[in-house]
C-alpha positions as CSV (number, residue, x, y, z in Angstrom):
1,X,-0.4,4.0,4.3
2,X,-2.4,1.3,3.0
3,X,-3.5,-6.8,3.9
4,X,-4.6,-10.2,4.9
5,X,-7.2,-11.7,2.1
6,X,-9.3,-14.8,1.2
7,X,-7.4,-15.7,-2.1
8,X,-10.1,-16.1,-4.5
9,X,-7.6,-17.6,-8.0
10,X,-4.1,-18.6,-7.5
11,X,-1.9,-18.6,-10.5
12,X,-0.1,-21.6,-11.6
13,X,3.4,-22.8,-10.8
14,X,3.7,-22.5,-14.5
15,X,2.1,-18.7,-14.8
16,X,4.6,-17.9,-11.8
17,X,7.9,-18.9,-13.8
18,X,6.5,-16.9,-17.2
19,X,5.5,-14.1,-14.5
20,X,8.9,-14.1,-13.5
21,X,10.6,-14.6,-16.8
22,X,8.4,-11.6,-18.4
23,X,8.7,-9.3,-15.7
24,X,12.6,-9.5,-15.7
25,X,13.2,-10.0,-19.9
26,X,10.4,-7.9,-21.4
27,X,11.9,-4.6,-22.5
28,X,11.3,-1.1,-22.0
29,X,8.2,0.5,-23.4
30,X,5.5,-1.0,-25.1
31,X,7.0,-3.7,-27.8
32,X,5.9,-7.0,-25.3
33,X,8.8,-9.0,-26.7
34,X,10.9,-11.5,-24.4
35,X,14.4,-11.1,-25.2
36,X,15.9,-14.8,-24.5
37,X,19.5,-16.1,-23.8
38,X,20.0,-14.3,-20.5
39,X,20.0,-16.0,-17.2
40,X,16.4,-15.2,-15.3
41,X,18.2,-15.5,-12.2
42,X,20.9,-13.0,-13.3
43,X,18.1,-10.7,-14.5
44,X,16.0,-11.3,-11.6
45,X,18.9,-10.0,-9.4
46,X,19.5,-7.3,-12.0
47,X,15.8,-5.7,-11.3
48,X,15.9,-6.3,-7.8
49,X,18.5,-4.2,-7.5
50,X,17.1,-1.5,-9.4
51,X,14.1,-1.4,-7.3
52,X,16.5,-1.6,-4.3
53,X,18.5,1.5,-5.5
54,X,15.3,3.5,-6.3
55,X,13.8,2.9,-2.7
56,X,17.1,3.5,-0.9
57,X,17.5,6.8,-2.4
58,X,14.1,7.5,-1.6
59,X,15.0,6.8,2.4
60,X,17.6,9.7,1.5
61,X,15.7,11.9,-0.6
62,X,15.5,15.6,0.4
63,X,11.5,15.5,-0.1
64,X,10.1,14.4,3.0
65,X,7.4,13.0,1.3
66,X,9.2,10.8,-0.6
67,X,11.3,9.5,2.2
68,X,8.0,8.4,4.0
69,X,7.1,7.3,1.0
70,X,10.2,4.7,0.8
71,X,9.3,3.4,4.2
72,X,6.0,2.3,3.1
73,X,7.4,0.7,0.5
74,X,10.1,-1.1,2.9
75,X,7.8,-2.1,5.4
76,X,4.4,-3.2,2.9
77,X,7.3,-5.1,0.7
78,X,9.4,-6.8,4.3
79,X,12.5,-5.6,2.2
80,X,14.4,-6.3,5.6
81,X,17.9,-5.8,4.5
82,X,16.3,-1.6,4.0
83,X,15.1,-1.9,7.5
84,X,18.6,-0.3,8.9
85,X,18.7,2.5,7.3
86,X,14.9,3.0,8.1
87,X,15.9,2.7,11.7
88,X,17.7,6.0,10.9
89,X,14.6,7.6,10.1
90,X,13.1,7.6,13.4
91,X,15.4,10.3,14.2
92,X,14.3,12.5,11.2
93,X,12.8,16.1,11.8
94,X,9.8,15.8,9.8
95,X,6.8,14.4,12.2
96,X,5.5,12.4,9.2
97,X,8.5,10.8,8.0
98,X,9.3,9.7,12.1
99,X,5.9,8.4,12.2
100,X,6.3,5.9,9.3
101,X,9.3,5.0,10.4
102,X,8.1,4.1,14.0
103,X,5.0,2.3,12.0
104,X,7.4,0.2,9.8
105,X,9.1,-0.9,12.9
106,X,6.4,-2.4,14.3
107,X,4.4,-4.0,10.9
108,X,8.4,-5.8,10.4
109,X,9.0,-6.4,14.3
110,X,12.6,-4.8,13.4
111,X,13.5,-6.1,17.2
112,X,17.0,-4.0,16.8
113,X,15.2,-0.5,16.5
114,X,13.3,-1.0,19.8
115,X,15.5,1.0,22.1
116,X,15.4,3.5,19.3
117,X,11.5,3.6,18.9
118,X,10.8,3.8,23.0
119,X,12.6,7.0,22.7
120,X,9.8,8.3,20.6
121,X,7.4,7.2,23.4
122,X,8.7,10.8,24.8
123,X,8.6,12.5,21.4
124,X,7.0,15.7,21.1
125,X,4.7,15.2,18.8
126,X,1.7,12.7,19.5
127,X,1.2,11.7,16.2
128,X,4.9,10.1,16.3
129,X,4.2,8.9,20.2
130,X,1.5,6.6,19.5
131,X,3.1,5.2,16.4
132,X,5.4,4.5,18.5
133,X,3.0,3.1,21.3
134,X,2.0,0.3,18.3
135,X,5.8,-0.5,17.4
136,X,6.3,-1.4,20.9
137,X,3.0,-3.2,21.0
138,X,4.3,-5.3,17.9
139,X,7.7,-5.8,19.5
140,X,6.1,-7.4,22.2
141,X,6.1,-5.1,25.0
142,X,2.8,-4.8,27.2
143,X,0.1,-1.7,27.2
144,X,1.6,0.1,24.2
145,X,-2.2,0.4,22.4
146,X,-3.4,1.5,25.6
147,X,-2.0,5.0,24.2
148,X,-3.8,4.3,20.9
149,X,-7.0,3.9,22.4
150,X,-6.9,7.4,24.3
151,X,-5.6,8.8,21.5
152,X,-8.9,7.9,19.1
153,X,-10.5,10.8,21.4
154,X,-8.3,13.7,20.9
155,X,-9.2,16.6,19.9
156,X,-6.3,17.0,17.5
157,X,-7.9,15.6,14.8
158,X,-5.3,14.3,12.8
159,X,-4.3,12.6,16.0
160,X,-7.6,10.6,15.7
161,X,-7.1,9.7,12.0
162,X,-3.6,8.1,13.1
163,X,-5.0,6.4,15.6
164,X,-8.2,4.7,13.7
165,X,-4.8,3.5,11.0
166,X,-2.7,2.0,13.8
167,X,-6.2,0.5,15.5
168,X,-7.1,-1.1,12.1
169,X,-3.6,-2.9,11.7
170,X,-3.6,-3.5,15.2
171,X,-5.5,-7.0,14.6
172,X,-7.6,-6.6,18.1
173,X,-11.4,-6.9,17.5
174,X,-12.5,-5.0,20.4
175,X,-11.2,-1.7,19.1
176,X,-14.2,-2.1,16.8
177,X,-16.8,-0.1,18.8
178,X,-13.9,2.7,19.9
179,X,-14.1,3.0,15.6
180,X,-17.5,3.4,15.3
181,X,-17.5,5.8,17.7
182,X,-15.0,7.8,16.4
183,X,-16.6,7.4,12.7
184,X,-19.9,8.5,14.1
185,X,-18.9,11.3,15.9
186,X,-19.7,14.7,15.4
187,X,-16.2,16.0,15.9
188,X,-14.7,13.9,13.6
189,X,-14.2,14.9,10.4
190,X,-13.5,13.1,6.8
191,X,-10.1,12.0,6.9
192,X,-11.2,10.1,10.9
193,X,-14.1,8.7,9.5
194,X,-12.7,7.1,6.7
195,X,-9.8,5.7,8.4
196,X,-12.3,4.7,10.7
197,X,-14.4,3.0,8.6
198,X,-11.3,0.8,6.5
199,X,-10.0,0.2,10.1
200,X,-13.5,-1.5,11.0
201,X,-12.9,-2.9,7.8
202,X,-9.6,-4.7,8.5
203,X,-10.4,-6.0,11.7
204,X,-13.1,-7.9,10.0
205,X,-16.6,-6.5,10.9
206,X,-18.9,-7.0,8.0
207,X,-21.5,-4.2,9.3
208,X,-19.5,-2.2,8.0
209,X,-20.0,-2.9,4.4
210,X,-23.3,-0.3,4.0
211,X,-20.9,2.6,5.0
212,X,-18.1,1.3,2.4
213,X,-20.7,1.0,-0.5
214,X,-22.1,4.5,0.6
215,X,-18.2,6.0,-0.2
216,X,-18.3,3.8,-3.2
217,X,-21.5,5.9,-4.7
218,X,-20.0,9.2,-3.8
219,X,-19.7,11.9,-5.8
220,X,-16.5,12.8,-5.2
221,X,-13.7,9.9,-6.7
222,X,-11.5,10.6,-3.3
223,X,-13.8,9.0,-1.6
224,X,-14.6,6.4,-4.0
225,X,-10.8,5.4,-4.2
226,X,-10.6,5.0,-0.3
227,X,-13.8,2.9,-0.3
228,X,-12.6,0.7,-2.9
229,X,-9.1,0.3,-0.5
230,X,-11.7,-0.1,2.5
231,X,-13.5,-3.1,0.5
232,X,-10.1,-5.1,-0.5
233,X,-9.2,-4.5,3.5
234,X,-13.1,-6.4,4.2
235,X,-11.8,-9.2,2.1
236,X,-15.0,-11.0,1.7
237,X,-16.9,-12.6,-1.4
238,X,-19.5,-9.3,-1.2
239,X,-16.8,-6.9,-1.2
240,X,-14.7,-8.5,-4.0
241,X,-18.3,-8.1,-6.6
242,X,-18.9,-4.8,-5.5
243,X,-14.9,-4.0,-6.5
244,X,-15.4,-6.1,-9.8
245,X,-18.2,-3.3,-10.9
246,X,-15.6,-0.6,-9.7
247,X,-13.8,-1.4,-12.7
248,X,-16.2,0.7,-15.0
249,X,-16.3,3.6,-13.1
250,X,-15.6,7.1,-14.9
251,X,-12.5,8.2,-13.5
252,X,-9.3,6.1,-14.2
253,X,-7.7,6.1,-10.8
254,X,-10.6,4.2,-9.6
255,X,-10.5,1.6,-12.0
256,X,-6.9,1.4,-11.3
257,X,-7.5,1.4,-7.3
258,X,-10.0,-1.6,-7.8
259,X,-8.2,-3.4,-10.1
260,X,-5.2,-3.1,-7.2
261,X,-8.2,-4.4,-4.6
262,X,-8.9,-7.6,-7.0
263,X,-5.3,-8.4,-7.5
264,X,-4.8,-9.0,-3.8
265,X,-8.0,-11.0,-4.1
266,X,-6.2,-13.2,-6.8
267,X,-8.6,-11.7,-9.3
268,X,-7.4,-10.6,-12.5
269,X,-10.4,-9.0,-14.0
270,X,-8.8,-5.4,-13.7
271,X,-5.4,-6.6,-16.4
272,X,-7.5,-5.1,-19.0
273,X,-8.1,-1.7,-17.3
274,X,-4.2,-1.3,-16.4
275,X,-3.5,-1.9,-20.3
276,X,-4.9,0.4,-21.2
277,X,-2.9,3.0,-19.6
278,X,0.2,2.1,-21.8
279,X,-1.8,0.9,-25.4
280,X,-3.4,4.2,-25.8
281,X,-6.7,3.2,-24.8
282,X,-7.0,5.9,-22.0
283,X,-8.5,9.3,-23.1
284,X,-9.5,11.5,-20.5
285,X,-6.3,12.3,-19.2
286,X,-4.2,15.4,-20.5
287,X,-2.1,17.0,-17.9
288,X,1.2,15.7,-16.7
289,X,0.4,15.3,-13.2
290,X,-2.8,13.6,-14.1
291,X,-0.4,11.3,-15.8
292,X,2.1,10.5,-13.2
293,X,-0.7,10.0,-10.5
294,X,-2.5,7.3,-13.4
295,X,1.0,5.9,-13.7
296,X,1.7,5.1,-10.2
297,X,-1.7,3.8,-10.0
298,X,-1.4,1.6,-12.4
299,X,2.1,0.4,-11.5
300,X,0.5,-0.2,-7.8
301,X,-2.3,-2.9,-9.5
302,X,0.5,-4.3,-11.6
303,X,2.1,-5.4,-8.2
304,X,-0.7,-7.3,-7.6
305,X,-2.5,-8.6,-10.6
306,X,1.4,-9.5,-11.6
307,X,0.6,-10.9,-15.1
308,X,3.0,-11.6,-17.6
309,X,1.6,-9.0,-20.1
310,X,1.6,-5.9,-17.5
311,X,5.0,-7.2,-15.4
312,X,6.6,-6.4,-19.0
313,X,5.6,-2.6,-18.5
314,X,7.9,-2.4,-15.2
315,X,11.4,-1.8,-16.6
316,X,10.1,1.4,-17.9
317,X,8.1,2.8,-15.2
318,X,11.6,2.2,-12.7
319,X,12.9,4.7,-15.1
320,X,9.9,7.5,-15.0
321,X,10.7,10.3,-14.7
322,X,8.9,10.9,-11.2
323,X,9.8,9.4,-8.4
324,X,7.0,8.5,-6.9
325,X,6.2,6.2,-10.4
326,X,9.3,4.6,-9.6
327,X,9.1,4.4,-5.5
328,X,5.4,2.6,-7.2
329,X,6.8,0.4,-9.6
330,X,10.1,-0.8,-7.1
331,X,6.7,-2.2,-4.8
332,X,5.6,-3.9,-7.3
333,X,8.5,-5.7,-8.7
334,X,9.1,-6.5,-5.0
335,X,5.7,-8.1,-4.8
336,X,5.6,-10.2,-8.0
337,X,9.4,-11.5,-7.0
338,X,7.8,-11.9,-3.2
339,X,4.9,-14.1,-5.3
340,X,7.3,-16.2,-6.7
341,X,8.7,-17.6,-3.6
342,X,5.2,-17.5,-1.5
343,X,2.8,-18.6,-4.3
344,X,-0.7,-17.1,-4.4
């Protein structure tokens, strides 16, 4: 629940509008052919509110995982008119779900939750306390990352791994040697140290760029995939090459994953890769599952590579058949409608 970057290529005011007026006339499916005489504005509202739809009834799903899912999606995207009923949320029963919640309160600074969110200071579960420690932190009130700090040496171990997330997005520099500390330790285990080591990441330490190419290498394409998310979070010129070679790497989620990292770079290079998930150019996946994860992936690097010949494959995946393909694609037709007003 993983954005600042050097933009490397920005797109033209003119590539923005045919951005735009693809992603909202193309069809479903795989044709590629603009359908004309419709208002863009009228259609632009139209998907909108499809993606809308889709994440709201993710915020109310009976799947806890989908709801926390839906609050990423609010808070990565700033949908803030969403924000209320994620307020709800931070009363949920699910530890997870109350955690992202508390976490999307302070990456929006959603000042009307904040009574709401120092309640969970006294919530029972630490996990959900020091997510709420940060919103507090973001909203302004004093000490809140004290909590995070301690909280990088618990014992509880998934305790440690939230707190190395919420010290990485926490923008403070000096956690960087609390990070290393907990990356390097032999109590830690996997999931610390590589939240650890994208945390370093974020906050902008470029030693930590031997440890990133070392999950890059490994054998296992977990890890690969988190390193590639670690080396879009370094956002330098060294990380962006070492992404651009991820794009040739056997297993398709990873190409996907760094084509995502090279769109938020402004790079493009991965449009190829995510084609070839809907032209019938991708082989080595069979099952169904396989399938939905490739299709959320490759909705995720649409978001940000945001060409006109992939925004044309979004109608279709808001209507997959799995949710989290459509929670995917709604985040990505936020993002290329958030482009259009922001520019790249």
């Amino acid at each position: 629940m993983k954005t600042e970057h050097v933009w490397f290529r920005k797109v033209s005011g003119l590539s923005l509008y045919l951005l735009v007026l693809g992603l909202l006339v193309f069809g479903c499916g795989e044709s590629g052919r603009l359908s004309h005489g419709v208002s863009t504005g009228l259609l632009a509202e139209s998907l909108r509110a499809e993606a809308t739809q889709i994440v709201r009834e993710g915020l109310a799903d009976d799947d806890p995982r989908v709801r926390a899912n839906a609050i990423e999606v609010v808070a990565s995207t700033r949908q803030a008119e969403l924000m209320g009923e994620v307020r709800l949320l931070l009363r949920d029963e699910y530890v997870p779900v109350r955690f992202s919640a508390a976490l999307a309160v302070g990456d929006t600074r959603y000042s009307l939750a904040r009574s709401d969110v120092a309640q969970l200071l006294k919530d029972e579960n630490e996990n959900v306390r020091i997510a709420a420690a940060y919103a507090m932190d973001k909203l302004g009130a004093g000490g809140g990352m004290d909590l995070v700090r301690k909280a990088i040496e618990s014992r509880d171990l998934s305790v440690r791994a939230n707190a190395a997330l919420l010290l990485g997005k926490s923008a403070d520099r000096s956690a960087v040697k609390l990070l290393y500390w907990a990356m390097r330790d032999d109590n830690s285990d996997d999931k610390v140290r590589l939240n650890a080591a994208e945390a370093i990441a974020r906050l902008g330490d470029e030693e930590i760029f031997r440890k990133l190419w070392a999950m890059l290498i490994s054998a296992y394409a977990d890890d690969r995939v988190m390193g590639v998310a670690a080396m879009g979070a370094l956002g330098t010129v060294q990380a962006r090459d070492v992404l651009l070679t991820m794009l040739d790497d056997d297993v398709v989620e990873v190409r996907l994953a760094a084509a995502e990292q090279l769109g938020k770079f402004g790079d493009i290079s991965g449009e190829e890769k995510v084609l070839e998930v809907f032209t019938g150019g991708l082989t080595e996946v069979q099952d169904s599952e396989g399938l939905e994860r490739v299709n959320r992936w490759a909705a995720l690097a649409i978001g940000e590579i945001g060409t006109e010949r992939l925004a044309g494959y979004l109608p279709g995946l808001l209507k997959n058949e799995s949710k989290f393909v459509r929670m995917a694609a709604a985040k990505a037709v936020f993002r290329c409608l958030l482009r259009k007003h922001i520019g790249r």
